[in-house]
C-alpha positions as CSV (number, residue, x, y, z in Angstrom):
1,X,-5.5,-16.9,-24.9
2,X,-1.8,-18.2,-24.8
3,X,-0.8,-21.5,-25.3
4,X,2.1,-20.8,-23.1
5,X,1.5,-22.0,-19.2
6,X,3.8,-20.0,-17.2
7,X,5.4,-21.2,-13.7
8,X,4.7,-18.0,-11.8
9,X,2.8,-15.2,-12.7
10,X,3.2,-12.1,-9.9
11,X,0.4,-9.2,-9.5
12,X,2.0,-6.0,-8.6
13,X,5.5,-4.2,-9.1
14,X,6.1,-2.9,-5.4
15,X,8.6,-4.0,-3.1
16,X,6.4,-7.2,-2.3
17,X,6.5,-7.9,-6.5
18,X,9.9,-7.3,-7.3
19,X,11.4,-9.2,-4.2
20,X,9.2,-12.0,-5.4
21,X,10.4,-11.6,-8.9
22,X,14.2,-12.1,-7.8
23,X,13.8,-14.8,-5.7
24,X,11.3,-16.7,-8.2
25,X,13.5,-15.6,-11.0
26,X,16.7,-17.0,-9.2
27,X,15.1,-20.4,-9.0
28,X,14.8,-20.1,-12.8
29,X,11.2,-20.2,-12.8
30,X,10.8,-17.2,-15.1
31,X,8.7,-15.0,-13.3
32,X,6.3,-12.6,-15.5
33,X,5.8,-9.6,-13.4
34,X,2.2,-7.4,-14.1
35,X,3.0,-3.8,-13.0
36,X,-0.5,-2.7,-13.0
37,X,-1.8,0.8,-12.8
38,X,0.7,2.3,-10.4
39,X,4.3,0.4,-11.1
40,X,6.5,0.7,-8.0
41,X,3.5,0.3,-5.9
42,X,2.6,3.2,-3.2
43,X,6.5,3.6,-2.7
44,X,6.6,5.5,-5.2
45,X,4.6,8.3,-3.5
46,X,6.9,9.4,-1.6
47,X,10.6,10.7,-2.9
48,X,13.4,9.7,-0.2
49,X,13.0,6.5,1.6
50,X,15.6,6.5,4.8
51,X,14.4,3.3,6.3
52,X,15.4,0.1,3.4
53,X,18.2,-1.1,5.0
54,X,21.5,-0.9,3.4
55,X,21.3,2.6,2.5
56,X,22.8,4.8,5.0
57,X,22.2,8.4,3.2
58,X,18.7,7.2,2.2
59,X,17.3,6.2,-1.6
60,X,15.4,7.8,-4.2
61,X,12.2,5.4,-3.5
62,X,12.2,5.2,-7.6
63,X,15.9,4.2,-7.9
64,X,15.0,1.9,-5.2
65,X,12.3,0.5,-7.2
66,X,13.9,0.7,-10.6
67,X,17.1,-0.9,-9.6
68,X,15.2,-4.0,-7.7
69,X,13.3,-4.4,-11.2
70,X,16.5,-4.7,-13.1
71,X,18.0,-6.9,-10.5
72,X,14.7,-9.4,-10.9
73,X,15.3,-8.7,-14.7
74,X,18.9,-9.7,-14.7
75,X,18.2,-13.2,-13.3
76,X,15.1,-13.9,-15.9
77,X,12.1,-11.7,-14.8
78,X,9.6,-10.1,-17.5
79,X,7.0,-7.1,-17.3
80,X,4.1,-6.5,-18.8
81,X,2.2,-3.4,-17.9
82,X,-1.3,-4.9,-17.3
83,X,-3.2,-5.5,-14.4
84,X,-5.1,-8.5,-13.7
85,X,-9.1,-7.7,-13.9
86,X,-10.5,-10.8,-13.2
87,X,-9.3,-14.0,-12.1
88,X,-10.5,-18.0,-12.9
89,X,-9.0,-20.1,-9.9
90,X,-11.3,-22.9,-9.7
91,X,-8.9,-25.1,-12.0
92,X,-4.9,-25.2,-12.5
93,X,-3.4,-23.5,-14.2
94,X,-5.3,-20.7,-13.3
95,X,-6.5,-18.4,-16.0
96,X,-6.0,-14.6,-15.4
97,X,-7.7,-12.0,-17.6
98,X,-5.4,-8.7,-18.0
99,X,-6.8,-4.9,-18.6
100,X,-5.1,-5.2,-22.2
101,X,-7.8,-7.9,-23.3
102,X,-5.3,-10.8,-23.0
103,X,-5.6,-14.0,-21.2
104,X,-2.8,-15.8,-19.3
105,X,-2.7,-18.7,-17.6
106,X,0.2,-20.0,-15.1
107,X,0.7,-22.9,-12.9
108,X,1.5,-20.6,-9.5
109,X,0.0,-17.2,-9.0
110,X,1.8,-14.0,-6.5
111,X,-1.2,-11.6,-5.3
112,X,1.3,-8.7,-4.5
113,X,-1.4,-6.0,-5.8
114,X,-0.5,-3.5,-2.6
115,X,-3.3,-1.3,-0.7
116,X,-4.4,2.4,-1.9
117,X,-4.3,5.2,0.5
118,X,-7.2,6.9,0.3
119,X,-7.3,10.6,-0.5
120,X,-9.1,13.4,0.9
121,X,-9.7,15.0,-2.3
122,X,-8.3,18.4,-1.2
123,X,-6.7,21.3,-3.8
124,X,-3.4,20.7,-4.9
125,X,-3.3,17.4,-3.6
126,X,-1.8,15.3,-6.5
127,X,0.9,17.8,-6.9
128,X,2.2,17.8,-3.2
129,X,2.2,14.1,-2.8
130,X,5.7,13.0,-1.5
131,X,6.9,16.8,-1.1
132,X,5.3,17.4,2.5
133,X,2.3,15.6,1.7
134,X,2.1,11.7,2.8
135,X,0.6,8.8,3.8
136,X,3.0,7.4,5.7
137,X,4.2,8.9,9.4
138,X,6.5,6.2,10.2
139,X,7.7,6.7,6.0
140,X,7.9,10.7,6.1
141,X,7.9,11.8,9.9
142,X,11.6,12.3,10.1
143,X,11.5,14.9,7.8
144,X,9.1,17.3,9.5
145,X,11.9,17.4,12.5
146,X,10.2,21.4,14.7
147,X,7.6,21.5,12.1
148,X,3.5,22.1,12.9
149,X,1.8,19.5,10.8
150,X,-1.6,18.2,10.1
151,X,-3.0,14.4,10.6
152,X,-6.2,13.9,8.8
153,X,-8.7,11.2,10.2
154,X,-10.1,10.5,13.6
155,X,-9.8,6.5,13.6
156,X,-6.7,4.6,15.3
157,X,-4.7,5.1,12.0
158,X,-4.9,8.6,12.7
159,X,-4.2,8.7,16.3
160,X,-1.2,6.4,15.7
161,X,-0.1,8.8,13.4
162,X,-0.3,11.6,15.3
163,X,1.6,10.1,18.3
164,X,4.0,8.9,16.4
165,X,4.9,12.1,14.7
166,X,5.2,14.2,18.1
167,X,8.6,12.7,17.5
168,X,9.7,14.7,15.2
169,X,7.2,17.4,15.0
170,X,7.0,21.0,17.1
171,X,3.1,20.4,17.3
172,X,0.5,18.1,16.0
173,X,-2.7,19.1,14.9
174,X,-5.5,16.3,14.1
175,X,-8.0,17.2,11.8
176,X,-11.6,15.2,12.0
177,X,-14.9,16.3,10.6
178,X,-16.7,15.4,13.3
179,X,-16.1,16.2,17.0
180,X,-16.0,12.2,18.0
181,X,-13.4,10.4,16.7
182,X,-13.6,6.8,15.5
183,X,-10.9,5.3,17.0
184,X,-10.5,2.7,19.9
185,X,-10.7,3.9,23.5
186,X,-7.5,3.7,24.2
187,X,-5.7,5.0,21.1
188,X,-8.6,8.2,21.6
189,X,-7.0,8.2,25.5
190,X,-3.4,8.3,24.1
191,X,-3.3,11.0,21.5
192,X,-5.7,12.8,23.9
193,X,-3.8,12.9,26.4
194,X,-0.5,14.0,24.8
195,X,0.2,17.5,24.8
196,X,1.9,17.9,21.9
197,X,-1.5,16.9,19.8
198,X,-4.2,19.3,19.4
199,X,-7.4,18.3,17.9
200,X,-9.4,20.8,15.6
201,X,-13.4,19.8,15.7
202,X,-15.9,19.8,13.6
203,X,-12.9,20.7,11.0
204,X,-12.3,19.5,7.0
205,X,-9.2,20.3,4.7
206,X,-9.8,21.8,1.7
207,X,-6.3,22.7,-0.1
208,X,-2.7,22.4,0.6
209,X,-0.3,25.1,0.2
210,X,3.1,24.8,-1.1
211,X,5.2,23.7,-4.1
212,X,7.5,21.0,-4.8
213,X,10.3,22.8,-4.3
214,X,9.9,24.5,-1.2
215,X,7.0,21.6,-0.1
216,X,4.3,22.1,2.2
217,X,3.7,25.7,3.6
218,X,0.1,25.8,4.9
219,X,-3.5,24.5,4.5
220,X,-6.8,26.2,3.6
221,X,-9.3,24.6,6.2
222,X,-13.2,24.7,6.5
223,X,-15.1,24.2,9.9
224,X,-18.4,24.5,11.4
225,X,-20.7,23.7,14.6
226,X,-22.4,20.2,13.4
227,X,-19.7,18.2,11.9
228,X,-19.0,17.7,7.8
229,X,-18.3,21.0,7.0
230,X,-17.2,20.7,3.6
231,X,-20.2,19.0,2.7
232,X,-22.4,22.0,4.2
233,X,-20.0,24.6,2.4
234,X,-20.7,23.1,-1.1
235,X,-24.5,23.6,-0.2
236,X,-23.8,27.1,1.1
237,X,-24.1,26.3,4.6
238,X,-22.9,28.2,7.6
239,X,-19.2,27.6,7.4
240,X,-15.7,28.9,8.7
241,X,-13.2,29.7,6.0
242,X,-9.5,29.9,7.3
243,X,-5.5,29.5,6.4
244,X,-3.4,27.7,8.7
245,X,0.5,27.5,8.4
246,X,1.9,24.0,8.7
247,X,5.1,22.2,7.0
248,X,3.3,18.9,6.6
249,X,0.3,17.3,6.2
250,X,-0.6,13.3,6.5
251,X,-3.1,11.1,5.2
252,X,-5.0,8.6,7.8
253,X,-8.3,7.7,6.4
254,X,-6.8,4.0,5.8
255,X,-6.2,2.2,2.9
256,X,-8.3,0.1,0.2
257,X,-6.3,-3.4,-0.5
258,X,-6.1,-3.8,-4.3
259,X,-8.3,-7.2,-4.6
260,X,-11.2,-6.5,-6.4
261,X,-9.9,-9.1,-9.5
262,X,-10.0,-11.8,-6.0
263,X,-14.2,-11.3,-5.3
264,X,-15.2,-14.1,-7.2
265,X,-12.9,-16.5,-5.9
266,X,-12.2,-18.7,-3.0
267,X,-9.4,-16.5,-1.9
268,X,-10.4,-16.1,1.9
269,X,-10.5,-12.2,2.4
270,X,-11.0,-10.1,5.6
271,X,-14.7,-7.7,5.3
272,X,-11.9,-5.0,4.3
273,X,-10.5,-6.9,1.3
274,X,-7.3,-7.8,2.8
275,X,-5.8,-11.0,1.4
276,X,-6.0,-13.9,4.4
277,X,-3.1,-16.6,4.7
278,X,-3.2,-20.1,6.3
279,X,-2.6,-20.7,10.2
280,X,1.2,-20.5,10.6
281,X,3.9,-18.5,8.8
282,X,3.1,-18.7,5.3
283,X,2.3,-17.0,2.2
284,X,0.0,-19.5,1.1
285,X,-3.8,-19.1,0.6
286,X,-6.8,-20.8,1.0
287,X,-6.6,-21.8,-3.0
288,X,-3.7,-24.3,-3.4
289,X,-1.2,-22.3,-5.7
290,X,-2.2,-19.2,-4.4
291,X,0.7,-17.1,-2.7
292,X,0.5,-13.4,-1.0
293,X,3.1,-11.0,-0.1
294,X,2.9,-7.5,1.3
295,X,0.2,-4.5,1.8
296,X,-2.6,-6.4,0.1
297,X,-2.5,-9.2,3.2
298,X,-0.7,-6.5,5.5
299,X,-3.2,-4.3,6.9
300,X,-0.8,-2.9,10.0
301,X,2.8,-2.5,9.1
302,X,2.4,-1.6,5.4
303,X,6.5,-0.6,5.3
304,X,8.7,-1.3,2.4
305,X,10.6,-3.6,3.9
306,X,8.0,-6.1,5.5
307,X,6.3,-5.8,2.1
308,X,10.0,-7.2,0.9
309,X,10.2,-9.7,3.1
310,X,6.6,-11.1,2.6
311,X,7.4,-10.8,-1.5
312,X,10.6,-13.2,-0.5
313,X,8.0,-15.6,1.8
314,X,6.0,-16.0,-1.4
315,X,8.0,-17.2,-3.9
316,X,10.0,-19.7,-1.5
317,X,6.4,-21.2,-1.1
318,X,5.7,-21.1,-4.6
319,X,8.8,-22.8,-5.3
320,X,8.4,-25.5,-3.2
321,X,4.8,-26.0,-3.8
322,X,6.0,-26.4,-7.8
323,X,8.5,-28.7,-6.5
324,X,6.0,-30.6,-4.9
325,X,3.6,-30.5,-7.6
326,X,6.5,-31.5,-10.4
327,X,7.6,-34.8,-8.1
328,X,4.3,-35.7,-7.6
329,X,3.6,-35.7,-11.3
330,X,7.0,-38.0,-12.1
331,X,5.4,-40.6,-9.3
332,X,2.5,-40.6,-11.1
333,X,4.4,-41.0,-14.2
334,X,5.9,-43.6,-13.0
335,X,3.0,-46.0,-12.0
336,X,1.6,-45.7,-15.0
């Protein structure tokens, strides 16, 4: 372990991290930043990002995150490449154990850690991430402008997916393994009831089509009569094999918040893992020093820019709970 306590330590390197960093960094408090396993956060999934402010052709979503990492780095922010694994909170400064086997400690500590979409697991997936492939409707939908695309997932995520992309899209086609879907009432009554949504039954994805270059071109799909039908075609079930042309396809199976390092602590966390803030508009937790900013407490806009704007909300609180912290240590200084 260090001897070295620092003022703020900040867990993640998305848009929530590195706004934290410049802020924190600009109030000379020396921010270390820990990237973790997936620098830039989920950003970086995607390739063009047309909706940060201040860019009116759009921005490479890694010059956008490389170039807000050098900005935090100009004013005094450092990286490390670790992740936090576990996490002693029960006494300032807190003591944070990193996947490289070193201890840190630090007075203040920035949970920006993000959410992880979760993947279907289909063929060629990895590959056509961000080039027709996405998570993100309200991120990517523009681009599918008179395409047929695909929305997997049958809870409200999904329908609100699906509804939003009749935008953009020529038709929308949601693909559920079952033939109920999980969402709410009404979000089930509004994609329903659009007619530019189709739903496909009893239907699971098994590969995506396409290349970088030219992106998504179709889908290889798998359907049967009782529901989970890739599960009964890997036991060599009764199953419908068949291609379907499409120029896009979206994730909406939801998200896992990145706070496993948080389990064993008094952090207050929702039965889904997202990160819970005091009454009010704060960033501050239920552990005094605690901040949050961005996917990891944000389980409905989940947008670059809220995940910004969060990232700023936690170091101004940091800061001023140091501030607090530092004068009430010079009153105590001086009555003694």
């Amino acid at each position: 372990m260090t001897d070295q306590v620092r003022d703020v330590v900040i867990a993640g390197s998305g848009m929530a991290g590195l706004t934290a960093a410049i802020y924190a960094a600009r109030a000379d408090l020396e921010p270390l930043v820990l990237e973790g396993d997936e620098p830039g956060g989920q950003l970086t999934l995607t390739t063009d990002v047309e909706n940060y402010p201040g860019f009116s052709e759009g921005v490479d979503a890694f010059e956008l995150v490389e170039e807000s990492k050098e900005q935090a780095g100009r004013f005094g922010a450092e990286y490390d490449t670790a992740s936090v694994v576990d996490a002693d909170l029960d006494e300032r400064p807190f003591t944070l154990e990193l996947s490289t086997d070193e201890t840190i400690r630090t007075r203040a500590f920035i949970v920006a850690t993000g959410a992880s979409a979760r993947w279907v697991g289909a063929e060629n997936e990895d590959e056509m991430m961000g080039h027709g492939l996405s998570t993100c409707a309200t991120c990517d939908g523009a681009f599918h402008r008179g395409d047929e695309v695909l929305v997997i997932g049958g809870g409200d995520s999904a329908m609100e997916e699906a509804l939003f992309l009749t935008k953009f899209a020529e038709r929308v086609y949601v693909v559920h393994r079952r033939e109920e879907l999980r969402a709410s009432e009404i979000m089930k009554e509004r994609a329903m009831d659009d007619d530019d949504i189709e739903f496909m039954w009893n239907t699971e994805l098994l590969e995506i089509y396409g290349d970088q270059d030219e992106g998504v071109t179709g889908a290889r799909l798998v359907s049967n009569d009782d529901g989970h039908p890739k599960e009964a075609h890997e036991e060599g079930g009764n199953v419908d094999l068949f291609d379907f042309d499409c120029g896009g396809v979206f994730y909406a199976i939801g998200h896992t918040p990145n706070t496993g390092f948080l389990e064993d602590t008094d952090v207050r966390m929702d039965d889904d893992g997202y990160v819970q803030t005091l009454e009010g508009r704060t960033s501050e937790t239920d552990v005094e020093g605690v901040f949050v900013g961005g996917d990891v407490a944000d389980r409905h806009y989940q947008q670059a820019v809220t995940a910004a704007g969060m990232g700023c909300m936690s170091a101004i609180d940091a800061e001023e709970w140091l501030d607090g912290i530092e004068a009430e240590e010079k009153k105590a200084q001086k009555a003694d």
